[in-house]
Structures are given as C-alpha cells and as structure tokens.
C-alpha positions as CSV (number, residue, x, y, z in Angstrom):
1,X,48.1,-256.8,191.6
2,X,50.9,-256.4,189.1
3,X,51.2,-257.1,185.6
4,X,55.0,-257.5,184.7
5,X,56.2,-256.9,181.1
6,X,58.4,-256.6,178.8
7,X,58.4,-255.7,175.3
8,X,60.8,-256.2,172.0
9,X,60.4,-254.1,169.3
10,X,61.8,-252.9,166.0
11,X,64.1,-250.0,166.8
12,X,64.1,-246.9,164.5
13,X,63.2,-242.9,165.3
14,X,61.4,-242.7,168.4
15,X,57.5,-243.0,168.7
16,X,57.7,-244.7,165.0
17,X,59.0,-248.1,166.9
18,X,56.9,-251.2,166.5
19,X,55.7,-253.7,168.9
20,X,57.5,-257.3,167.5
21,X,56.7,-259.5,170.7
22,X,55.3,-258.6,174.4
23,X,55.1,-260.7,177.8
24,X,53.0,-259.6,180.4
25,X,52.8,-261.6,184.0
26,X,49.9,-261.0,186.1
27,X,51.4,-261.4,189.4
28,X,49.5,-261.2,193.0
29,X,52.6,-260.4,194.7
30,X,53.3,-263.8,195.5
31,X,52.9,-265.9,192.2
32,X,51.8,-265.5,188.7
33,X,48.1,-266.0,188.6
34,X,47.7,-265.3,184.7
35,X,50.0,-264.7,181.8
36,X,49.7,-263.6,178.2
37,X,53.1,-264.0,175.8
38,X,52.6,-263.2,171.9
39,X,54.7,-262.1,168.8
40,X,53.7,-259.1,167.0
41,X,53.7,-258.2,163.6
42,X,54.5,-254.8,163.8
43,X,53.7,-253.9,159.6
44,X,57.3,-252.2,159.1
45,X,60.5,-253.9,158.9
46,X,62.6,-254.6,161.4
47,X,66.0,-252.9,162.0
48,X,69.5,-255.0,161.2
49,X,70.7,-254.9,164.9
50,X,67.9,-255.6,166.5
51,X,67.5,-259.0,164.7
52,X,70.6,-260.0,165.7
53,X,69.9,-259.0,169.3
54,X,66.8,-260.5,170.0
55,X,66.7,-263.2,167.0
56,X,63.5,-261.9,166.0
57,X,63.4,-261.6,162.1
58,X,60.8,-260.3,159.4
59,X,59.7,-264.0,158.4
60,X,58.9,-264.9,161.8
61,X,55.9,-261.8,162.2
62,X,54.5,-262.8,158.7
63,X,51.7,-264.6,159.9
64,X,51.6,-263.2,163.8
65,X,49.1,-261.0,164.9
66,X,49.2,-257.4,164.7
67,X,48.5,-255.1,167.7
68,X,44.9,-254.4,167.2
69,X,44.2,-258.1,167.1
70,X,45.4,-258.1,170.6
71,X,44.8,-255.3,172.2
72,X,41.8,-256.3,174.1
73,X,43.5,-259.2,175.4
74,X,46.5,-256.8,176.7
75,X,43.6,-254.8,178.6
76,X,41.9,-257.5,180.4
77,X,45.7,-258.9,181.9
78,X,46.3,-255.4,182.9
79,X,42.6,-254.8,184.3
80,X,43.5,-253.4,188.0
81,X,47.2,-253.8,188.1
82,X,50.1,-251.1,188.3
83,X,52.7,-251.8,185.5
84,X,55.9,-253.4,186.3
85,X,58.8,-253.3,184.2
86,X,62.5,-252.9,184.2
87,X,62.8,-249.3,182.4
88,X,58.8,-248.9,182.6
89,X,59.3,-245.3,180.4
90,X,60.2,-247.1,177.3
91,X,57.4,-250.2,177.5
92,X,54.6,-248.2,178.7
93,X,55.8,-245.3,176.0
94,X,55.2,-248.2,173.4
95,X,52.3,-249.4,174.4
96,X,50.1,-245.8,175.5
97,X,51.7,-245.4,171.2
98,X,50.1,-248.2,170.1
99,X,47.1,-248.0,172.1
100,X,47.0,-244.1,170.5
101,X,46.8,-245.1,167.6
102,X,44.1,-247.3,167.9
103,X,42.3,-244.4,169.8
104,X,42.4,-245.5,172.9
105,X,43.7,-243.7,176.3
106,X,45.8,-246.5,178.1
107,X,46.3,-245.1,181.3
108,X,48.3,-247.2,184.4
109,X,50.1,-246.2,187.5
110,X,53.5,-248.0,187.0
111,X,56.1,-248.9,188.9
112,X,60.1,-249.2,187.6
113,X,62.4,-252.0,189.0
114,X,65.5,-250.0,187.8
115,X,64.6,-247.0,190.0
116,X,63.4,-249.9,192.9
117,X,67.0,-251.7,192.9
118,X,68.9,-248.1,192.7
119,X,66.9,-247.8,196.6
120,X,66.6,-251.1,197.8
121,X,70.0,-252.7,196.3
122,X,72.6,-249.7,195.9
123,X,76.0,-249.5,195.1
124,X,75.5,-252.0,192.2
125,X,78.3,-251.7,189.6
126,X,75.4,-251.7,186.6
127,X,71.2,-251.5,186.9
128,X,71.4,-253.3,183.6
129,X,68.9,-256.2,184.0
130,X,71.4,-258.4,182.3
131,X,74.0,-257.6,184.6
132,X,71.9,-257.0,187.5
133,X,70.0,-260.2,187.8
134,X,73.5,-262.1,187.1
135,X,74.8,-260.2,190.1
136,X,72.2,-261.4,192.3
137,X,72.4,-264.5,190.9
138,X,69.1,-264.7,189.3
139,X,68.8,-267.7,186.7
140,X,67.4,-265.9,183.4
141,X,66.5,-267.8,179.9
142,X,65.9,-266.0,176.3
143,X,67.7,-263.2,177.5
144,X,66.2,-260.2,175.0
145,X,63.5,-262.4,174.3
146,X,60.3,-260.5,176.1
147,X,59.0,-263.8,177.6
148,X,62.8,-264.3,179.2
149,X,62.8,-260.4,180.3
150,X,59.7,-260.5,181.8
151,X,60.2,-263.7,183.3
152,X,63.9,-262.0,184.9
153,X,62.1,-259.3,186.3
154,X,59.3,-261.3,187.8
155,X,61.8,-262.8,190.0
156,X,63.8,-259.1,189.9
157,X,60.7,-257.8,191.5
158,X,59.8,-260.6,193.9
159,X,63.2,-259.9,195.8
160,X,62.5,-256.2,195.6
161,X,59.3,-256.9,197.7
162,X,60.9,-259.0,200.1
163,X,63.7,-256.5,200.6
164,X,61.1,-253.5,201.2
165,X,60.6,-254.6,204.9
166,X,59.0,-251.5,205.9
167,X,57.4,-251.2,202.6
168,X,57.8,-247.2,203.1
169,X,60.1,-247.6,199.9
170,X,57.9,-249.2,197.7
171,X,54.8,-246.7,198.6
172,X,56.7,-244.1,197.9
173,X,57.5,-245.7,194.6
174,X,54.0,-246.2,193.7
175,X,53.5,-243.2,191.2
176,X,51.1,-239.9,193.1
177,X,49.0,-239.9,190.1
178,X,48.6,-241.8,187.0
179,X,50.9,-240.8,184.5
180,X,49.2,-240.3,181.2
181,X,53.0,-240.2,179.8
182,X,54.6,-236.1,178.3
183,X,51.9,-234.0,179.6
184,X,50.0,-232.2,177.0
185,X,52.4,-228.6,177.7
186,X,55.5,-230.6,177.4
187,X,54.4,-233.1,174.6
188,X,53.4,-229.3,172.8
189,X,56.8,-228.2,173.4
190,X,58.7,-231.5,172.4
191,X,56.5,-231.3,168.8
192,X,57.7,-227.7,168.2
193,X,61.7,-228.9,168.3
194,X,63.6,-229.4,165.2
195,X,65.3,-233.0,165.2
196,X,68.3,-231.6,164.0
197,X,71.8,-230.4,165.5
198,X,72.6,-227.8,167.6
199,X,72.1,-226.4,171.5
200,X,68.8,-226.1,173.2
201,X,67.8,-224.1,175.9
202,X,65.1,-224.6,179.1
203,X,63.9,-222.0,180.5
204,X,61.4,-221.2,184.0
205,X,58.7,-219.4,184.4
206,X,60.8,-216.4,185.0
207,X,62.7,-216.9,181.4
208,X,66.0,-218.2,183.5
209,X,67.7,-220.3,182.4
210,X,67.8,-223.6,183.9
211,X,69.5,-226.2,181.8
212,X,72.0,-225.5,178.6
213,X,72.7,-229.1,176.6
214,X,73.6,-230.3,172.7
215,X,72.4,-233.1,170.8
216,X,72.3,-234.3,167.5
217,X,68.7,-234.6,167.7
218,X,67.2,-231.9,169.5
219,X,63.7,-232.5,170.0
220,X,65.0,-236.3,170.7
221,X,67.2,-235.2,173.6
222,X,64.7,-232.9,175.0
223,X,61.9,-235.8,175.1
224,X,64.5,-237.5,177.1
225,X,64.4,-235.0,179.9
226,X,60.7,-234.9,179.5
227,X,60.2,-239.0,179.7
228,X,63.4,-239.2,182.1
229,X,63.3,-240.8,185.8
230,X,66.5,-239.3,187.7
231,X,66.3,-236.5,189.9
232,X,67.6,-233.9,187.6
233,X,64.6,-234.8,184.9
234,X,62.0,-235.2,187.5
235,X,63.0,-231.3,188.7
236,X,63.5,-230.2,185.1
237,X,59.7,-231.2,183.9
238,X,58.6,-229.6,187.1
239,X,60.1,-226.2,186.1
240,X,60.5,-226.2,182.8
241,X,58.1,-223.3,181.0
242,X,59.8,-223.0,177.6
243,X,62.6,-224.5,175.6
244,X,64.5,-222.5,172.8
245,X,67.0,-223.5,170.7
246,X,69.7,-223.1,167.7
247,X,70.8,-225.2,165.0
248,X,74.3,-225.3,164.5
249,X,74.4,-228.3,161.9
250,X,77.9,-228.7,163.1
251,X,78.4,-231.3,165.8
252,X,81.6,-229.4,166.5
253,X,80.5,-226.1,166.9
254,X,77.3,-227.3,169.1
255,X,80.2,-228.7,171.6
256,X,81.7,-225.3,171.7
257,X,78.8,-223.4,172.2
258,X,77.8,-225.5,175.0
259,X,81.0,-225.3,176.6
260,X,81.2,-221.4,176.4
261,X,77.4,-220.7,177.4
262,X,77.4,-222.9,180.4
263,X,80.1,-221.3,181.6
264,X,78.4,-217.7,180.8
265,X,75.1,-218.7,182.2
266,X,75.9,-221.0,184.8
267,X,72.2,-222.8,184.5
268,X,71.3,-224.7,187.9
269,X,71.5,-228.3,186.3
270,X,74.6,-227.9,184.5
271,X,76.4,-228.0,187.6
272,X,78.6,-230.7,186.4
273,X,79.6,-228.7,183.0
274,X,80.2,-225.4,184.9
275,X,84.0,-226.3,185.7
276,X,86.1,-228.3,183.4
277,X,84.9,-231.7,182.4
278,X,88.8,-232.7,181.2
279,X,90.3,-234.4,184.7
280,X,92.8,-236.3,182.9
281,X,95.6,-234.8,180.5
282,X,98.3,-236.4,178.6
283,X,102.2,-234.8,178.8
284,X,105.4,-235.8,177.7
285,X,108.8,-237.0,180.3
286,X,112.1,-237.5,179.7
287,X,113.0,-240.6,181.2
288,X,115.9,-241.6,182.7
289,X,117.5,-243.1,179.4
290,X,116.9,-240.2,177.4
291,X,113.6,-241.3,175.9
292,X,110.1,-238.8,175.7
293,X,107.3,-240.8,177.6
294,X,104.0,-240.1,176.9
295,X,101.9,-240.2,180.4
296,X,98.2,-240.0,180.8
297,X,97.9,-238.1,184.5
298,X,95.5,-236.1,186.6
299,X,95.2,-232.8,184.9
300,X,97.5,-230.3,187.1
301,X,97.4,-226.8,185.7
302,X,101.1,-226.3,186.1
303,X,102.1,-228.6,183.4
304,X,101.6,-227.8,179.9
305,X,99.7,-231.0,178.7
306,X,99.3,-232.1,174.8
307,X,96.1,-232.3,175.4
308,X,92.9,-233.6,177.3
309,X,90.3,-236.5,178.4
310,X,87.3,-236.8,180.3
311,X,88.4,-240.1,181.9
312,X,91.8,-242.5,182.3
313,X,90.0,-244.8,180.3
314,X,89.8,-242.5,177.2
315,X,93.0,-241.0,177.6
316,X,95.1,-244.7,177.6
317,X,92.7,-245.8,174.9
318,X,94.1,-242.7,172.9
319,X,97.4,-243.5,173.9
320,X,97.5,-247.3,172.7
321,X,96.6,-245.5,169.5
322,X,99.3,-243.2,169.1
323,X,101.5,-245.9,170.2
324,X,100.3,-248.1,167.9
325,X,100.7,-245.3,165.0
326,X,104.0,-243.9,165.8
327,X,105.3,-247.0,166.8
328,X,106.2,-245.7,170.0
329,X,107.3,-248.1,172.9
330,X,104.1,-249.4,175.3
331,X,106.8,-249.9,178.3
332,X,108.2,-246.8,178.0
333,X,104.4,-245.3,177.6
334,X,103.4,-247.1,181.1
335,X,101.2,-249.3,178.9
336,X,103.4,-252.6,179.6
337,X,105.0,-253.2,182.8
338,X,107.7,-255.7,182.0
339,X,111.4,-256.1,183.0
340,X,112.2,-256.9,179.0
341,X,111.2,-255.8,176.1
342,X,107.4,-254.6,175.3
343,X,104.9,-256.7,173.4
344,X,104.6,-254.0,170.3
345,X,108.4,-255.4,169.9
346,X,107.7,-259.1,170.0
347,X,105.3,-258.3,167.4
348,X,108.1,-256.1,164.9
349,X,105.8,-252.9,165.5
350,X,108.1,-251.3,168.0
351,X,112.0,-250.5,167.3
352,X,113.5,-251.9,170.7
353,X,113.6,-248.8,172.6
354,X,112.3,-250.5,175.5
355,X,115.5,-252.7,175.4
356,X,118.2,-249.9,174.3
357,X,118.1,-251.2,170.8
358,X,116.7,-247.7,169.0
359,X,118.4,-244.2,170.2
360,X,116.7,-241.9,171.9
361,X,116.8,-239.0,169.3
362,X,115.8,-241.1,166.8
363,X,112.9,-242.5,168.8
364,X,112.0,-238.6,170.7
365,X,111.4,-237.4,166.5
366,X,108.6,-239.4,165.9
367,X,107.0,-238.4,169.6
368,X,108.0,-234.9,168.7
369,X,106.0,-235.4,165.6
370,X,102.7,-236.7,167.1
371,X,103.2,-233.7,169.9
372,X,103.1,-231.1,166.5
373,X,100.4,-232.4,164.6
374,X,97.9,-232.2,168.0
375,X,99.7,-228.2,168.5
376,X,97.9,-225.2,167.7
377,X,100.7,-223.2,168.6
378,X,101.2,-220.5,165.7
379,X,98.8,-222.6,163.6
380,X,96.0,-220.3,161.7
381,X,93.5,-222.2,160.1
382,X,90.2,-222.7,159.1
383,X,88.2,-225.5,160.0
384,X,85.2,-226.4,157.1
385,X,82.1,-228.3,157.9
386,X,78.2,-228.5,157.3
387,X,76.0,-225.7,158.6
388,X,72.4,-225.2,159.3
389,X,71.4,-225.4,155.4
390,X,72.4,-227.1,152.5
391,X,74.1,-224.3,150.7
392,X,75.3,-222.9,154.5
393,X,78.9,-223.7,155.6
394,X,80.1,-223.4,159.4
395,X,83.8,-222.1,160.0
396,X,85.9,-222.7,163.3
397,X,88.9,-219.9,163.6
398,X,92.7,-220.6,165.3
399,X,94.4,-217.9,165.2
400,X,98.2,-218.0,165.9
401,X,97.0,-220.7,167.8
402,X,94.5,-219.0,169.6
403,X,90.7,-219.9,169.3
404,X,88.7,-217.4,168.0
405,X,85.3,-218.5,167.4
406,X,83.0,-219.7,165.0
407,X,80.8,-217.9,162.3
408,X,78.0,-219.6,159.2
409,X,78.3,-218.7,155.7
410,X,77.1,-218.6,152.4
411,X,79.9,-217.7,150.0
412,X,83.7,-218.9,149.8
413,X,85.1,-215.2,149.8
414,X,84.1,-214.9,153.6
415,X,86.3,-216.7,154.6
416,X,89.0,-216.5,152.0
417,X,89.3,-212.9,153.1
418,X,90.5,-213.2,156.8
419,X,89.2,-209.8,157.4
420,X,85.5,-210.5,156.3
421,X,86.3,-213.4,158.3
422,X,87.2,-211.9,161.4
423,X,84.3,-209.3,161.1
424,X,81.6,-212.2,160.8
425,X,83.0,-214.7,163.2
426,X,80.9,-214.6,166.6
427,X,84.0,-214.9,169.4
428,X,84.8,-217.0,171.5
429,X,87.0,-217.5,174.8
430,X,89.8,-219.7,174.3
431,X,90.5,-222.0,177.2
432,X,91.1,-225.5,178.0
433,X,88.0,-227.2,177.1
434,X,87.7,-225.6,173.7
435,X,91.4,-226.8,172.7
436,X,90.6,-230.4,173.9
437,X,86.6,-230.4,172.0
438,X,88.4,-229.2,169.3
439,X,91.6,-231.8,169.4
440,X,89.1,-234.7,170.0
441,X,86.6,-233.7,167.5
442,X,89.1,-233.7,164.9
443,X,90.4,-236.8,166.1
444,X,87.5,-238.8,165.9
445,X,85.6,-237.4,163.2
446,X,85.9,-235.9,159.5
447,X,85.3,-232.1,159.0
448,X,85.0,-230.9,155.0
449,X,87.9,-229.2,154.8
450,X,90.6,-227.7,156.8
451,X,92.5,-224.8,155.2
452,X,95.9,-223.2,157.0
453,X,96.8,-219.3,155.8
C-alpha cells in the first residue's frame, strides 16, 4: 500500500517552513482506496512568492485547521504504506518537522518518483513534475495546488509500476531501512555549522579530504548533501566523519578559495571542479570589413580571450549585453544572421555598421573600450567588500594585473600601505579561473569599494 502526497507550504529558512495544505492518496497499487486533502494553517505568515505560486494566501488559513488538529488523521491514511512523493526528501522532511514538534517519531520507508523516472524513463530533458508529466502526456489540474500534485503523481506513479516489468527496479528502490531522516551524527554536525558565507570542508575517517564546496549558507548547503538523493550525496553521508569550515563573509573571496583549494587538494567528489569549469571564452576578430567582432567560442588556450563562461548560454547572454551597452552591431557579433541590416539598427540603438553606414575605427573604439574596462593588464587595485565581522573588511589584490590573493582586516592603513598589504595578504595562484570569478563577480554584483594605486 502507498500513500501518495504532496505538500504546500510557506517557504522561508529551512526546517522553520510551515505546512499550508497537504494531499495524501492511499493507493493499493491499482486505485485510490482512501484519500485525505486539507488546508493548513501553519500560525506564521506566508512568504510573497509563494502566494503567488500556489494562490494560497493568509486569509484563506484563518479559520483552517492547524497541524495538531490533524495529525491523527495523517497517521491512520499512512498506517502500513511506504510514502510516495515526487521529491519525497522535502515532504517527508516537513512532515517528520511537524510531527517533531508535536513529539512524535513519524517514521516511513518512502519511495521518490523523481529518482523512479531518472531509471525507468531516462534521457528526459527535465524530472520536473510539471514538465515531466506534460512530456508524458499526463493531464494535471491545480498545478502547485497539493491535491493537483498529488493527484499528477498518482498517475506519475501508476506508469512507473507498469513500466517496472521485472519489478527488480522498484525493489531496489524500496529504501533498506527506514529512514528516520539526518541521522543523529550528521544532524549533530549540520547543528554545529554557521549559516553564514564561506568554504566548508568534509572530511573521512582518516581526516582526508573528500569534498571542498562554498555557499552562502553553510550549514544550509551541507544539509543538502546530508538530505541529498544522487549518487555523490548518497557516498558523501556514507563517508563523511567531520566537516570544518571558514567564513569568508565575501561571496567573492569564498569563489576563490574554492577554486584554488580544489585544485590543491584534489578531493574525490570535486572531480568536476578539479580542471577548469570555463569551456566557453569570448575573443575579439577582425572581420573582413575592418570591423572587431566579438565571438563567444570553445575556450582554446592559444588565443588570448577577454574573458570566460561556464556555458554558450551565459557567454551570448553576456554578449547581447555588451552589445546592447556599447551599441555594438548584433550581426557583426554572430547574434543576427541577416543579409541586411541588424535589428539593434531598426530600432536606432546600433550605428549601421552592419550596413557600412559607421566606419570601422570609429565603431572598433567603443569595442576597444569594453575590451579595457574587463583588462587587468597593468591594473593594481584593491577590491573592498564585507568580511567575517562587522567591523572586518575583506581585500582582493591585482597586481600589475596579476592576482595576488586575498587578506581580512580591521583598519584602513592595511591596506592603504601596499607593503602592510602585501605582508598580510594570504597568496594566491593566478590562473584562468580566478581572472574569470573575478571578471564575473564584478559584473554581476556590487563590491564596497574598488581603489586603483
């Protein structure tokens, strides 16, 4: 017997959500034989976007029940049955919260239909159950509603079955023991992790290290890995003995010391991270009427790019914006394939150099300009930003272009002085990755201050 759910809830920090409506199926494998649908009022407010997601507001839970008012009901439907939902971690996190807090162990085995249809249906372009049940061409009502969700995965899971011939798959799925969720060492370490910025560190029983990542929310991040279904999880909480960790308060500086200590370390499940993550690099042409083009390519080490990307899609989105900015030419770009003029110039917002009608030298200034201002070359400067306290700084040095490293401090004469500077600044390699963190950081976000000397 299975009882199929889904659950909608408030949003906010983790473990502090609230339940605002559940949905739970009883079904026999065949056909629902019970079902219990409810909204929940979950005695805290409900966050903005999840209104608008789900429809669900404040004036609606005013007079619904709260959890403890149901909670007996829940445990009868679910009497017996292995828990079936599509991302079963989250719902079954929720409710084993609630249940906690009514002091009462709610213990199921559990099944997940997103790890079920990554076996039994692979090579789908999402696992999203939006997406996923539209690509099967299951009919699905009140989509983020739970009765709609639950109802989706009813018929999600139903196929799944019938798909299982040999039903090997589906045993297998069936969970060796009953989870009681983070397992009391790993729930000990998650509660002694800041929720704060900087690098964390997982260590074996040995002390090796095993995994190096960054987050804005450590102890978030690492409850992730710890409540996390793919492979890499499932072999991290079998190995992990300890995590350690640093605050950087800098989001910046917690990108570079990931970069730089995976590479040091090499840790067995950073295997993607070892080697440059940047495939994709933007350089400059000279085409065949005189005119710079900007190109977004496969990275090839014997060109000198501008700078970096992690994907084509990032780099031409970056590309329509310094178009956009400079106004540069989208044909001459590759961003417009036409045999006239570009559609930045039927809009007045590029010159005509995609018809002849601006000269090259006039047009190449402004490219040469945007190709400056993303140079370090000869630049020495000091990038400003938050550090681990409130009355701590964090500083980034480039020196004569070159990366140096990072260093924290408390007083402005550290790093006015570039000699006290250079003495407490903890180096760095300077390579690739760090120029294109760096570049991208500064693109997308705002540091405190930036001074040049």
């Amino acid at each position: 017997m299975y009882a199929i759910l889904d659950i909608e809830t408030t949003g906010g920090q983790f473990n502090e959500e609230g339940i605002t409506e559940i949905a739970i199926y009883k079904f026999d494998g065949h056909e629902i034989v019970d079902q219990f649908i409810s909204l929940v009022n979950p005695e805290k407010p409900i966050q903005p976007f999840v209104i608008k997601l789900t429809g669900i507001n404040n004036a609606m839970l005013r007079s619904a029940p709260k959890f403890y008012e149901i909670a007996k009901r829940i445990i009868e439907i679910t009497q017996d049955c292995i828990l079936v939902a599509h991302n079963t971690s989250f719902d079954y996190r929720i409710l084993r919260t609630e249940f906690n807090r009514l002091g009462y162990d709610f213990i199921k085995p559990t099944l997940c239909t997103v790890e079920l249809s990554q076996k039994l249906i692979p090579g789908q372009a999402s696992y999203s159950l939006g997406k996923l049940v539209r690509a099967l061409g299951i009919p699905v009502t009140d989509r983020h509603r739970a009765s709609g969700d639950a109802m989706a995965t009813v018929k999600l899971f139903k196929m799944l079955l019938a798909k299982d011939v040999a039903k090997e798959i589906l045993i297998s799925s069936i969970k060796a023991e009953i989870k009681k969720g983070l397992s009391p060492k790993l729930l000990d370490i998650v509660e002694s992790l800041p929720s704060r910025t900087g690098i964390y560190y997982i260590h074996n029983e040995k002390a090796d290290l095993i995994y190096i990542g960054k987050s804005k929310n450590i102890k978030k991040r690492v409850n992730q890995h710890f409540t996390g279904t793919s492979r890499k999880s499932k072999k991290i909480q079998v190995e992990v003995f300890a995590v350690t960790f640093e605050e950087t308060g800098s989001e910046l500086i917690a990108l570079l010391k990931e970069s730089e200590e995976i590479k040091i370390n090499k840790p067995i499940y950073n295997r993607a991270q070892r080697k440059s993550i940047f495939q994709y690099a933007l350089y400059v042409e000279k085409d065949e009427n005189g005119y710079l083009a900007l190109k977004v390519q496969k990275a090839d080490g014997r060109k000198k790019e501008i700078t970096s990307f992690t994907s084509m899609q990032e780099g031409k989105n970056l590309l329509f914006k310094i178009t956009a900015e400079h106004q540069l030419c989208q044909k001459i770009n590759g961003l417009y394939e036409t045999q006239n003029g570009c559609f930045q110039h039927k809009i007045n917002e590029c010159n005509g150099a995609c018809l002849g009608k601006e000269l090259p030298e006039t047009y190449n200034e402004r490219v040469e300009e945007f190709i400056n201002d993303m140079k370090f070359d000869n630049d020495n400067m000091v990038i400003i930003d938050k550090g681990r306290s409130i009355d701590e700084r964090s500083a980034v040095l480039i020196e004569n272009g070159i990366y140096k490293g990072y260093c924290f401090y408390d007083l402005n004469y550290q790093i006015n002085n570039i000699e006290i500077l250079k003495n407490i600044i903890i180096p760095m390699q300077n390579n690739r990755d760090t120029r294109t963190i760096i570049q991208g950081y500064l693109r997308r976000n705002k540091v405190m201050k930036i001074v040049k000397f």
